[in-house]
N, C-alpha and C positions, 0 to 999 in steps of 0.2 A: 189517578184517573186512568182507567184503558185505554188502553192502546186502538184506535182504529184497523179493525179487520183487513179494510177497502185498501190499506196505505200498503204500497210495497214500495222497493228501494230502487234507485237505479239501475238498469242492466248493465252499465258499462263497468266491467270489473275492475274493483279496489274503491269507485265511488260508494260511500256511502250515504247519500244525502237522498231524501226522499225523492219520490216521482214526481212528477207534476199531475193535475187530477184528470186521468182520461190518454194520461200518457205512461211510457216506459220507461223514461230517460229523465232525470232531475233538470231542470233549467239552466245551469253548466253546460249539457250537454243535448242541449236540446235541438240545436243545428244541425246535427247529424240526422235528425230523426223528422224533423219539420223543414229543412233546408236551412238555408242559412236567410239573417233575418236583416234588409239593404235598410241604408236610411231612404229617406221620401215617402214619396207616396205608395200604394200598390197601384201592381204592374196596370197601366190602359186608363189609370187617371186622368182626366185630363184639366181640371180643376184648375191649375197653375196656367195653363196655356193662354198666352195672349193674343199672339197672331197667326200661330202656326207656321210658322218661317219653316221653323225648324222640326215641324214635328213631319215622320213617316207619310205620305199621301196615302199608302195602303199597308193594312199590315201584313208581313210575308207570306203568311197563310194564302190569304186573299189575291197576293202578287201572284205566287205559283199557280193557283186555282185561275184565273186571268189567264194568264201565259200558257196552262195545258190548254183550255176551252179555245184560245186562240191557234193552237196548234192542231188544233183535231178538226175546227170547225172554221177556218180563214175565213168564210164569209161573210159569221156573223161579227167581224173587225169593227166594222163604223158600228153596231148596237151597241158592241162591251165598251168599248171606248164613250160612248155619250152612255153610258149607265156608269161609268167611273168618272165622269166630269159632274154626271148632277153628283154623287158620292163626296165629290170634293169641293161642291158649289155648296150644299149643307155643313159643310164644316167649317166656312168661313165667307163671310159677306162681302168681304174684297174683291173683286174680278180678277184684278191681277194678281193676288196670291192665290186665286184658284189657279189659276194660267201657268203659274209660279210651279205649284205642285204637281200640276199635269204635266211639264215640261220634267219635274224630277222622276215621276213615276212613269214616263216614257222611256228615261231613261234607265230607270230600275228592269221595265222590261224588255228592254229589245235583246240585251244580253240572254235574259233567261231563252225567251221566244228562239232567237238566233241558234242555242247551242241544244233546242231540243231537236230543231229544225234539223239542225247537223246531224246530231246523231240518227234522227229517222233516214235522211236522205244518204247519208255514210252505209248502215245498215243495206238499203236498199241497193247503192251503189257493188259493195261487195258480194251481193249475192249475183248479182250480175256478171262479175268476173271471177277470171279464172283463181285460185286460189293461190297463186305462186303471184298473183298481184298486189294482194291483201299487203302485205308488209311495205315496198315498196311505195305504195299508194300511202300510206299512213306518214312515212318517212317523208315523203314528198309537204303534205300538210304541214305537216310538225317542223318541217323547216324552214317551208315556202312564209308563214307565217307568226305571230308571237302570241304567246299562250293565251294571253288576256283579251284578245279578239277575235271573240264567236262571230260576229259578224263580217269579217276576214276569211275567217275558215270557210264560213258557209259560204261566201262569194267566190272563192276557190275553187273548194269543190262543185258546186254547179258550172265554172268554165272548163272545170277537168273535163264532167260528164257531157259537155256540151262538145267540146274536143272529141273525145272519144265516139260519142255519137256522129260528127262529121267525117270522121277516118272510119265508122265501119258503112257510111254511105259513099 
């Protein structure tokens, strides 16, 4: 019988075992080329889910998108917030596990919110001053507080700037 035209061999050199149909790479080797293949479900199933205890309130995409439109636009805070409680009221009938998930996804974003905050208000704050203060000022931060609290830092620096605002009045 002939040989199939269509059939070429592995690309990964010293394999010789055919390709798989529509691909490069023999089935040995097909992780490299497809990703690598988990057990369970695929990714955003949610099939298995019983109560949602444990599952994400928002997915990080959506978190960050959240957390920038919160930092650009603070006013429309109480809309995103009731547009992400009906979000989490649809995903589960419970009250208190909506309550549940709102209380984790508040927490997922004050961090984010907090350290973008910082760095706009940092930013701002350094243009402001002289540039021999730059360093200083940053050293002040980074010690006055611990890394893992954006919301520290950010409380900080608005009493610096609030400080300093009162020493040049």
């Amino acid at each position: 019988m002939p040989r199939n035209p269509d059939k070429t061999h592995c690309q990964i050199p010293g394999c010789r075992s055919w390709a798989m149909r529509g691909h490069t790479r023999c089935r040995a080797h097909r992780d490299a080329e497809l990703g690598p293949r988990g057990a369970g479900a695929p990714h955003g199933n949610l099939n298995a889910l019983k109560h949602g205890r444990h599952a994400h309130p928002l997915p990080p995409p959506d978190l960050e998108h959240l957390a920038r439109h919160l930092v650009e636009q603070p006013a429309d805070l109480p809309f995103q917030i009731g547009l992400a409680v009906q979000s989490l009221q649809a995903r589960t009938a419970d009250p208190l596990m909506a309550l549940v998930a709102l209380r984790r996804l508040l927490s997922q974003l004050i961090p984010i919110v907090a350290t973008r905050l910082f760095a706009a208000e940092l930013q701002a704050l350094l243009r402001d001053l002289p540039p021999a203060w730059h360093a200083r000022l940053r050293a002040l931060i980074h010690q006055s507080v611990p890394r893992d609290s954006p919301e520290g830092k950010l409380l900080l620096l608005r009493n610096l700037k609030k400080q300093l605002l009162e020493q040049d009045n």
